[in-house]
PyMOL Python script that loads the backbone (N, CA, C, O; Angstrom):
from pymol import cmd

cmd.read_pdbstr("""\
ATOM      1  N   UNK A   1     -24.873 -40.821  28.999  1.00  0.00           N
ATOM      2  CA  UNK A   1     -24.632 -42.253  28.955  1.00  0.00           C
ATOM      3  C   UNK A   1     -25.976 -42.983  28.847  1.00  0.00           C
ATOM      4  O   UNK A   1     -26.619 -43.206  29.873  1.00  0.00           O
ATOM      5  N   UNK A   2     -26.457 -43.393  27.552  1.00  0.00           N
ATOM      6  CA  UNK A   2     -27.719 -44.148  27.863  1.00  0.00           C
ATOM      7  C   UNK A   2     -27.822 -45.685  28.555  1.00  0.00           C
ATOM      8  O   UNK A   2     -28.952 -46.065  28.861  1.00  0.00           O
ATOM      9  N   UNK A   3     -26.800 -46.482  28.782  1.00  0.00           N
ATOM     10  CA  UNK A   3     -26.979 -46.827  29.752  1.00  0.00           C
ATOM     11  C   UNK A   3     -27.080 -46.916  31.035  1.00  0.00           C
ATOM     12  O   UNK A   3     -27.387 -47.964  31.603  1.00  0.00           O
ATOM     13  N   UNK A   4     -26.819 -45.768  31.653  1.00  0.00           N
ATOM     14  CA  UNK A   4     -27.446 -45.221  32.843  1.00  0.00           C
ATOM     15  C   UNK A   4     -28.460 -44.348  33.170  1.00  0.00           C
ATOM     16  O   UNK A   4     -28.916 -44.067  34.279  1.00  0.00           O
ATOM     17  N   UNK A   5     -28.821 -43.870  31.841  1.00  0.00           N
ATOM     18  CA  UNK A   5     -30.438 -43.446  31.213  1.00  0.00           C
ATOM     19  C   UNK A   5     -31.518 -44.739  31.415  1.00  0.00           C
ATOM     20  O   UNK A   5     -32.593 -44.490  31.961  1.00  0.00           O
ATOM     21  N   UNK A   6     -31.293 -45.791  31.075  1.00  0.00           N
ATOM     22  CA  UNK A   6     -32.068 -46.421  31.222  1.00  0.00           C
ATOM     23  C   UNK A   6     -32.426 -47.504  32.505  1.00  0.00           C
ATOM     24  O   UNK A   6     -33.431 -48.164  32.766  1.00  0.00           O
ATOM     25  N   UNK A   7     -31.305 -47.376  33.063  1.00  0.00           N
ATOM     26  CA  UNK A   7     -31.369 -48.310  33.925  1.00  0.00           C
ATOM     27  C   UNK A   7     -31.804 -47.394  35.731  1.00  0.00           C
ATOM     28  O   UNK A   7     -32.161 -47.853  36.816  1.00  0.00           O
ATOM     29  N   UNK A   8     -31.545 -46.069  35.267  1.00  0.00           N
ATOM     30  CA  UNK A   8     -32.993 -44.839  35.705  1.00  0.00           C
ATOM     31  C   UNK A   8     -33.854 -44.943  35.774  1.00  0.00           C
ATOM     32  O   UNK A   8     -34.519 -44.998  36.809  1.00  0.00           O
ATOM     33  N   UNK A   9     -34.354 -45.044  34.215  1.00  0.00           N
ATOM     34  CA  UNK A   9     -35.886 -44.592  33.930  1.00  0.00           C
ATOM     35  C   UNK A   9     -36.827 -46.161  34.786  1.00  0.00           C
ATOM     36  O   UNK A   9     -37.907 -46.235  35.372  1.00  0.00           O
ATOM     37  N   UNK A  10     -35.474 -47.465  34.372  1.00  0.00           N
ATOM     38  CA  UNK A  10     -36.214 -48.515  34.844  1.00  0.00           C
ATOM     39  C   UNK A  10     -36.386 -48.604  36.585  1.00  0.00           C
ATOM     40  O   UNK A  10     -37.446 -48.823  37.171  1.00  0.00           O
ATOM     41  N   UNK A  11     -35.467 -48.446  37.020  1.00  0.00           N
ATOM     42  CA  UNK A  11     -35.742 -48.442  38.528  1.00  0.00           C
ATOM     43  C   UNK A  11     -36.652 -47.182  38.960  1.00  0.00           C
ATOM     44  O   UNK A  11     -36.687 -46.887  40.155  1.00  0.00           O
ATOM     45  N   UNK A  12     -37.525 -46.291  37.846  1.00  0.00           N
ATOM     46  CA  UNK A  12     -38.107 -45.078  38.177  1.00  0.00           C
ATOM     47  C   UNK A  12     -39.474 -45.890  38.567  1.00  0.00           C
ATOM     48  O   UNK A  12     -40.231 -45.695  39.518  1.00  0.00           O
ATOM     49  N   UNK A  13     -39.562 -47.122  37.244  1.00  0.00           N
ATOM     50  CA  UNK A  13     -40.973 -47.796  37.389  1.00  0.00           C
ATOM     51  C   UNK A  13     -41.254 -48.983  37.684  1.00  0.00           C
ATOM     52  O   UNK A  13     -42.383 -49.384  37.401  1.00  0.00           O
ATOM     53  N   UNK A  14     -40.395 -49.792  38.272  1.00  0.00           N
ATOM     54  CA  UNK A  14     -40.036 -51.046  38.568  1.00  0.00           C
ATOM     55  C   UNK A  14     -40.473 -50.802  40.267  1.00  0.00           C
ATOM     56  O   UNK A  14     -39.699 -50.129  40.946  1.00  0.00           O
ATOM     57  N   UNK A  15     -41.309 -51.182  40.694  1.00  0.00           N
ATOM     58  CA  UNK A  15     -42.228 -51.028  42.116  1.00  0.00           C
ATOM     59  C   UNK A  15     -41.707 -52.524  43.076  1.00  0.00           C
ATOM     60  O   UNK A  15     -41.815 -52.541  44.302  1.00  0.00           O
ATOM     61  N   UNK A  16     -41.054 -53.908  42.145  1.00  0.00           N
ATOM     62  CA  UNK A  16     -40.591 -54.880  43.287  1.00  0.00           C
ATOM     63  C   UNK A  16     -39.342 -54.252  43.835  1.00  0.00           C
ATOM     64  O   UNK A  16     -39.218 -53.938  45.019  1.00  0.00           O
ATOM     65  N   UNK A  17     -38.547 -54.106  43.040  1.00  0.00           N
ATOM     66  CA  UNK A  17     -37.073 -53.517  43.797  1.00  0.00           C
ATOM     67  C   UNK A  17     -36.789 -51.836  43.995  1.00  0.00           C
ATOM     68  O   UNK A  17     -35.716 -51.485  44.486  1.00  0.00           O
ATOM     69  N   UNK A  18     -37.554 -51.074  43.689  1.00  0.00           N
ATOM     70  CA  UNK A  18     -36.986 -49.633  43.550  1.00  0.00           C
ATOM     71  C   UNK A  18     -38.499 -48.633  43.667  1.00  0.00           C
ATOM     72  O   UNK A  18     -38.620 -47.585  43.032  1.00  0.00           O
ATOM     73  N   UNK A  19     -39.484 -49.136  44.511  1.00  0.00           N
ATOM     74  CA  UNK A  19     -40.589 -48.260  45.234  1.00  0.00           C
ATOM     75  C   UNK A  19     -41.133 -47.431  43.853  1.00  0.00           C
ATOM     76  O   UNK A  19     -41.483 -46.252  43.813  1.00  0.00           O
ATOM     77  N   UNK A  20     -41.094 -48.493  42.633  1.00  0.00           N
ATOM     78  CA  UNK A  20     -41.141 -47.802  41.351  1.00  0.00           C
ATOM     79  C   UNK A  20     -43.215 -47.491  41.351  1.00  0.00           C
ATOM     80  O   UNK A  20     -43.904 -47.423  42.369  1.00  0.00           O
ATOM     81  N   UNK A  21     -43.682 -47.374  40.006  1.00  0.00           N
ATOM     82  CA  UNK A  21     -45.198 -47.238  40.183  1.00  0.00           C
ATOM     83  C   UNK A  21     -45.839 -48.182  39.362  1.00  0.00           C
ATOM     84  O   UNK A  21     -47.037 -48.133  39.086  1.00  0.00           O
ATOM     85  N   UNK A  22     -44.920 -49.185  38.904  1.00  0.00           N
ATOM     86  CA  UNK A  22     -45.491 -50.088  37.568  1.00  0.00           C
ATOM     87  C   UNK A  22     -45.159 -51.682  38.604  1.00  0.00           C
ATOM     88  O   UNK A  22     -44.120 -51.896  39.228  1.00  0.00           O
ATOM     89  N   UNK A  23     -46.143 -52.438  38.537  1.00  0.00           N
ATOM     90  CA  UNK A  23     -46.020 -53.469  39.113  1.00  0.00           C
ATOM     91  C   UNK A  23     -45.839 -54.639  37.335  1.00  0.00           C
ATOM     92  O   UNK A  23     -46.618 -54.700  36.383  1.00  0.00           O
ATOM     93  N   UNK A  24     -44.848 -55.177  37.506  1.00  0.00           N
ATOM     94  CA  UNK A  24     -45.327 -56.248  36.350  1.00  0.00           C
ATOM     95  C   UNK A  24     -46.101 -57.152  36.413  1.00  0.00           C
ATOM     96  O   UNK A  24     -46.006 -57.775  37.471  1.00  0.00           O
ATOM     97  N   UNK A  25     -47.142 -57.653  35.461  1.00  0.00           N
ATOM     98  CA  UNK A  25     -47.939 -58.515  35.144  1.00  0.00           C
ATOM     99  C   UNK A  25     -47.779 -59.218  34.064  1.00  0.00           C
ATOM    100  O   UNK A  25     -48.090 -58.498  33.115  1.00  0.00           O
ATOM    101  N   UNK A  26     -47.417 -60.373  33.667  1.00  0.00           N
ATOM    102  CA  UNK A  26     -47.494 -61.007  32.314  1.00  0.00           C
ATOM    103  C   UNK A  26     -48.402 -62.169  32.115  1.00  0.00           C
ATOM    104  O   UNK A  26     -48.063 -63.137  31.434  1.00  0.00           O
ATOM    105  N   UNK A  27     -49.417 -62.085  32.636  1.00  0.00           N
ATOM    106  CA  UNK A  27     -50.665 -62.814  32.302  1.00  0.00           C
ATOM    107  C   UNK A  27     -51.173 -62.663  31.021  1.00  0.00           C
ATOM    108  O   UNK A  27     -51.281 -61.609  30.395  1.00  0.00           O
ATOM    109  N   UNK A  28     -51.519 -63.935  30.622  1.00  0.00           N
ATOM    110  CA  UNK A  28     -52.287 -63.810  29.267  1.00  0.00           C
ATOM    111  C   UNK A  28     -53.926 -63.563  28.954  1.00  0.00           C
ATOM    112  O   UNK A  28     -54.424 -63.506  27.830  1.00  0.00           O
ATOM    113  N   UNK A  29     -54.477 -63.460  29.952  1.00  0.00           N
ATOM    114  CA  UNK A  29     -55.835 -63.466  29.844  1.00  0.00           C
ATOM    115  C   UNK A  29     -56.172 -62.297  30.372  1.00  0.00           C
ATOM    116  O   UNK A  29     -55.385 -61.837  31.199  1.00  0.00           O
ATOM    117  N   UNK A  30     -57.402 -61.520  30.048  1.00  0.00           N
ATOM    118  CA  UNK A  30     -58.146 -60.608  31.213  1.00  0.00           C
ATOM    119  C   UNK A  30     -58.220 -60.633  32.012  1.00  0.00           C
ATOM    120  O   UNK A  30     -57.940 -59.603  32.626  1.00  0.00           O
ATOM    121  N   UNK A  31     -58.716 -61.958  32.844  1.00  0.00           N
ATOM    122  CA  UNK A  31     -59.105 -61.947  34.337  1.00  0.00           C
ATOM    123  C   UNK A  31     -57.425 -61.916  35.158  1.00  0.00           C
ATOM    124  O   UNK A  31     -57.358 -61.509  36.318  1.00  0.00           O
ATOM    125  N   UNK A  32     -56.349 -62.310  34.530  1.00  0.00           N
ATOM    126  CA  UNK A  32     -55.117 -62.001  35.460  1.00  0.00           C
ATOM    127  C   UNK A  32     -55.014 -60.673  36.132  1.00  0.00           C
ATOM    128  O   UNK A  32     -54.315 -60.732  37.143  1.00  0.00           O
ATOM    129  N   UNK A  33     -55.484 -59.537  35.881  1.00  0.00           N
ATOM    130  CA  UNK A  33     -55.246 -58.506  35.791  1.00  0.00           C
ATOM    131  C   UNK A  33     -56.013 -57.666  36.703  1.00  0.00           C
ATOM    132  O   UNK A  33     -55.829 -56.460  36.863  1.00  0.00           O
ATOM    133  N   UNK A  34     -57.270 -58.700  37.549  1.00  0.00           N
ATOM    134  CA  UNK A  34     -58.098 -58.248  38.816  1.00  0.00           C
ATOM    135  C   UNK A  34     -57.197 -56.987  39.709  1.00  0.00           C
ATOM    136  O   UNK A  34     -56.166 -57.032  40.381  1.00  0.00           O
ATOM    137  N   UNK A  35     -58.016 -56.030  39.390  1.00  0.00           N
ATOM    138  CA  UNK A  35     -57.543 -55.047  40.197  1.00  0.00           C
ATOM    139  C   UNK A  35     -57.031 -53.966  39.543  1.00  0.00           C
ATOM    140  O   UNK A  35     -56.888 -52.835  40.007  1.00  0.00           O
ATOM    141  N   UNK A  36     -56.703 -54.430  38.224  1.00  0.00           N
ATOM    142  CA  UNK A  36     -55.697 -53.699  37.353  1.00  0.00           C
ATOM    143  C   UNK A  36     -56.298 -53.462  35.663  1.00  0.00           C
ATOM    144  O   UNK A  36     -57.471 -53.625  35.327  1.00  0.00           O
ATOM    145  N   UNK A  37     -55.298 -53.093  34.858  1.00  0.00           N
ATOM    146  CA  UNK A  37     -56.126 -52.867  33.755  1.00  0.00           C
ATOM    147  C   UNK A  37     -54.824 -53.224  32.945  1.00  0.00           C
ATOM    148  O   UNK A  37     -53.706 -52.716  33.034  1.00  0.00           O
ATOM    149  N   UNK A  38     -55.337 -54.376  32.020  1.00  0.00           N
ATOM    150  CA  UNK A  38     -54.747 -54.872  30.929  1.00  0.00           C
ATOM    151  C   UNK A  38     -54.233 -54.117  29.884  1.00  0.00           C
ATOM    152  O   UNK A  38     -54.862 -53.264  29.257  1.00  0.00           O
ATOM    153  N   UNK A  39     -52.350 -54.650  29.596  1.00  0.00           N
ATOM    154  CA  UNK A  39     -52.112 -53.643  29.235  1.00  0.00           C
ATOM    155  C   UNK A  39     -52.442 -53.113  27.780  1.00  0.00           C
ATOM    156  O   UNK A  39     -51.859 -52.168  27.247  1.00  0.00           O
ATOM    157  N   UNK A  40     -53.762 -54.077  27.050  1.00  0.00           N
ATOM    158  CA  UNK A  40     -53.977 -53.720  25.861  1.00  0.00           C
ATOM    159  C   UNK A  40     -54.956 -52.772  26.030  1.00  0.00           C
ATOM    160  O   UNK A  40     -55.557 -52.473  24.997  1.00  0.00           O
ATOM    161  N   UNK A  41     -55.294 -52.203  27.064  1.00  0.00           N
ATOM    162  CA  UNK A  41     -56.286 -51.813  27.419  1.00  0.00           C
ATOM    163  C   UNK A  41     -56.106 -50.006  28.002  1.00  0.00           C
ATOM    164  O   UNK A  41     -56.996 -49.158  28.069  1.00  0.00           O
ATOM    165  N   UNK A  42     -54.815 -49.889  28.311  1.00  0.00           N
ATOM    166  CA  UNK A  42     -54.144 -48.871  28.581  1.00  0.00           C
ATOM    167  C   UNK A  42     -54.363 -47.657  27.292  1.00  0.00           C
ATOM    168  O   UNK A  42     -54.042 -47.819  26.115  1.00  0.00           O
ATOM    169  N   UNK A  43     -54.983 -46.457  27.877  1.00  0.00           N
ATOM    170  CA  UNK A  43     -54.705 -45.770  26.666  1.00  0.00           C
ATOM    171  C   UNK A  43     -53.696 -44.468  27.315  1.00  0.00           C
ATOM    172  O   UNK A  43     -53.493 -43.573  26.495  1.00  0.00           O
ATOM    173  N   UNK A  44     -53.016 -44.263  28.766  1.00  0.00           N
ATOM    174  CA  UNK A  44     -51.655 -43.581  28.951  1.00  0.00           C
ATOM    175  C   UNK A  44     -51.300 -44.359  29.912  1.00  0.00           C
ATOM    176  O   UNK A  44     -51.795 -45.399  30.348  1.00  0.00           O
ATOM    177  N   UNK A  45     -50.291 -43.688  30.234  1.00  0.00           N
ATOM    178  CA  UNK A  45     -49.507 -43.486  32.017  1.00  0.00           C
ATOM    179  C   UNK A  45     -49.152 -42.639  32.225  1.00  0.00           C
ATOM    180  O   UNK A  45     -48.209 -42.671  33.015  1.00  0.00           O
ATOM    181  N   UNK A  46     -49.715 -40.873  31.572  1.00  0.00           N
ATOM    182  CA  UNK A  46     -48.990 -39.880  32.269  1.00  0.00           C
ATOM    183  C   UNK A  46     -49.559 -39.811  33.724  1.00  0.00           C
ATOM    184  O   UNK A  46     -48.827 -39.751  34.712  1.00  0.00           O
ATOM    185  N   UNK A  47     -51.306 -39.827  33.790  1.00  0.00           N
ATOM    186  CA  UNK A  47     -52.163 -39.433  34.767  1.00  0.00           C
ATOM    187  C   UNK A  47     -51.569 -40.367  36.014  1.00  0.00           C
ATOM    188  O   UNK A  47     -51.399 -39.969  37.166  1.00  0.00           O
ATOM    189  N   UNK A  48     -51.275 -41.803  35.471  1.00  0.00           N
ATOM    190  CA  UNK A  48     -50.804 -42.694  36.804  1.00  0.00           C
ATOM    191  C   UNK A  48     -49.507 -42.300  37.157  1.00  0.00           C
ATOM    192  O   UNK A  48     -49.345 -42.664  38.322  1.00  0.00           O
ATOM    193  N   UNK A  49     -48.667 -41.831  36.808  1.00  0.00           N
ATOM    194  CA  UNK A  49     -47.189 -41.649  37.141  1.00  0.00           C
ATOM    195  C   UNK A  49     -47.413 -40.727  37.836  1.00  0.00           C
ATOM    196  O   UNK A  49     -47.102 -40.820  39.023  1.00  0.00           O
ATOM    197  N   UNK A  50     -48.041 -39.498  37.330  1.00  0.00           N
ATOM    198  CA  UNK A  50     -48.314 -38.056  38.045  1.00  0.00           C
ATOM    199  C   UNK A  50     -48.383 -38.284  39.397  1.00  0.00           C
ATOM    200  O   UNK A  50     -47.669 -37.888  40.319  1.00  0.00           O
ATOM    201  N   UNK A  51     -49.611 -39.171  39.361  1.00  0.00           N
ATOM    202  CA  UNK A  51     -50.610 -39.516  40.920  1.00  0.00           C
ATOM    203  C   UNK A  51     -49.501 -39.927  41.569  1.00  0.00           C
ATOM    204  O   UNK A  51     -49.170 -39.180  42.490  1.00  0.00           O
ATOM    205  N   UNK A  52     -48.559 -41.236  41.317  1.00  0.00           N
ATOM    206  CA  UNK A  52     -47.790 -41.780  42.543  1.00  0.00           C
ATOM    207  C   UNK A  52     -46.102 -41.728  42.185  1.00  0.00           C
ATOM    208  O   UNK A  52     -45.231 -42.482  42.619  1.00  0.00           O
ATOM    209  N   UNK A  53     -46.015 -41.037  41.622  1.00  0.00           N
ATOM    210  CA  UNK A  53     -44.261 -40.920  41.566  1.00  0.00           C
ATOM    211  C   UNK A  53     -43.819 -39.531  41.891  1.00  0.00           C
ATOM    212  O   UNK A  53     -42.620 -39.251  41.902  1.00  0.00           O
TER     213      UNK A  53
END
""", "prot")
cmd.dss("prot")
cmd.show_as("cartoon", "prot")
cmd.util.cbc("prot")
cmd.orient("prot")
């Protein structure tokens, strides 16, 4: 059923409601992102998922 495929994978990485590992950010600038790394800036997420999921 891919809609319960996805609504999985989303509560897998969704960290406000479901202890996921992806916090959302939708800032438009660089400096929103203090602490963090912009997501044009991303070159994976296997290494981060690994670490905390």
């Amino acid at each position: 059923d891919p809609i319960r495929t996805v609504r999985a994978l989303s509560a897998a990485v969704n960290v406000q409601d479901d202890n996921g590992v992806l916090f959302g950010n939708w800032g438009k600038e660089l400096s929103d992102y203090a602490g963090g790394t912009h997501p044009l800036k991303w070159v994976g997420s296997l290494a981060i998922i690994q670490k905390y999921y």
